[in-house]
C-alpha positions in Angstrom: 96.7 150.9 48.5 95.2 150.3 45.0 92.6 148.3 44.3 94.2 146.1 42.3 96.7 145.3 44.1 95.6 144.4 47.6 99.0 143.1 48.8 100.7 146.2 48.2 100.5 147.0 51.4 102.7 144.2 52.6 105.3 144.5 49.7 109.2 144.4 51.2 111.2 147.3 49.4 114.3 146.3 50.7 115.6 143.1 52.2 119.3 142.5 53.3 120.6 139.2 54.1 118.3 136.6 52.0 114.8 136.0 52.9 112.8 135.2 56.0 114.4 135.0 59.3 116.3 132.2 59.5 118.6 133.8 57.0 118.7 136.7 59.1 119.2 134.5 62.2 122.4 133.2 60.9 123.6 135.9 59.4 123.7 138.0 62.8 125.2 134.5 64.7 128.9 135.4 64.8 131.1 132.4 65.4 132.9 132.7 68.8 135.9 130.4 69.1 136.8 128.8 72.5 140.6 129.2 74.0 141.8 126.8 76.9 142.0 129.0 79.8 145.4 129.1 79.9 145.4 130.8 76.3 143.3 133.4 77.5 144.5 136.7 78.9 142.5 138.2 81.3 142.3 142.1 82.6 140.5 142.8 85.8 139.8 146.4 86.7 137.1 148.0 89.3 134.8 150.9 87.8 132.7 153.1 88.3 132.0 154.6 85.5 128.4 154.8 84.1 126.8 153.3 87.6 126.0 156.4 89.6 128.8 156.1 91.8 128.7 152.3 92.6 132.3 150.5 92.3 132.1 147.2 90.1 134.9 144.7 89.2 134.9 144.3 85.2 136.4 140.5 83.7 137.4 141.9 80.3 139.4 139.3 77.3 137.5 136.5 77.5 137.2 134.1 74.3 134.8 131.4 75.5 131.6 130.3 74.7 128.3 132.1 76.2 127.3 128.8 78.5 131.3 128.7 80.1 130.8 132.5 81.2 127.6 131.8 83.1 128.9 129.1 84.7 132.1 130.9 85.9 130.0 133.9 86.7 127.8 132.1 88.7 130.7 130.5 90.4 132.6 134.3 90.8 129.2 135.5 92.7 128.8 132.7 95.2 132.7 133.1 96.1 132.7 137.1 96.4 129.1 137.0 98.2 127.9 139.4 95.5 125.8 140.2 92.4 127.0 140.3 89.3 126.2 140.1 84.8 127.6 139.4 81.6 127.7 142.2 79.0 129.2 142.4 75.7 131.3 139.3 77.0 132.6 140.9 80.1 131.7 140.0 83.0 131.0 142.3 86.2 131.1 141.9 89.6 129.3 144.4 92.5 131.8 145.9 94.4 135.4 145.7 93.9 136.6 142.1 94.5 139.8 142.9 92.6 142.1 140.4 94.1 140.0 137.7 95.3 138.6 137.3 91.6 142.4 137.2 90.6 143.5 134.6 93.0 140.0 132.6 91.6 141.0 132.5 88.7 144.6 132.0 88.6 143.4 129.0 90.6 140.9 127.9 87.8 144.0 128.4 85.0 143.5 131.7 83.8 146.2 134.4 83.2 144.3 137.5 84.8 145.9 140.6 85.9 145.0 143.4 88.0 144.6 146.5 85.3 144.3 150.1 86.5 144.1 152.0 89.5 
């Protein structure tokens, strides 16, 4: 730091997507559109893979909002009697629940199918 120039401490080299962080806010915000859920093709497969061992039902195709997957998780938990997330816009239910979350959903208007072994 020079004397002279006490803010050169603080100086930004680089900066990608505008300035501040709304700019960077919006620029990371990708636009997700939302399909009926008869448009929507759904795969549901148990793993394991990654969880020590513990079997998990994986939701996978989904093209819907982040506030319509927490509601139909929440709704897929309280009907399997289980635990279960959202990641990467997947959803994942302890335990494998394979066709009971089929026959839920079919019955909410999705197309899911069993995928897998």
């Amino acid at each position: 730091m020079s004397p002279n120039n006490p803010k050169s401490d603080k100086r930004i080299v680089y900066q990608e997507f505008g300035t501040g962080a709304p700019a960077l806010e919006r620029a990371l915000e990708r636009p997700t559109q939302e399909l009926p859920p008869q448009q929507q093709n759904l795969k549901v497969q148990a793993s394991r893979k990654g969880r020590k061992g513990k079997t998990v039902t994986v939701i996978s195709g989904f093209q819907s909002k982040p506030e319509t997957l927490e509601d139909l998780v929440k709704q897929l938990k309280t009907q399997c009697g289980t635990g279960g997330t959202i990641k990467d816009n997947d959803i994942e239910i302890q335990g494998d629940h394979k066709q009971k979350i089929v026959e839920i959903l079919t019955k909410l208007g999705y197309k899911a199918k069993i995928s897998g072994g």
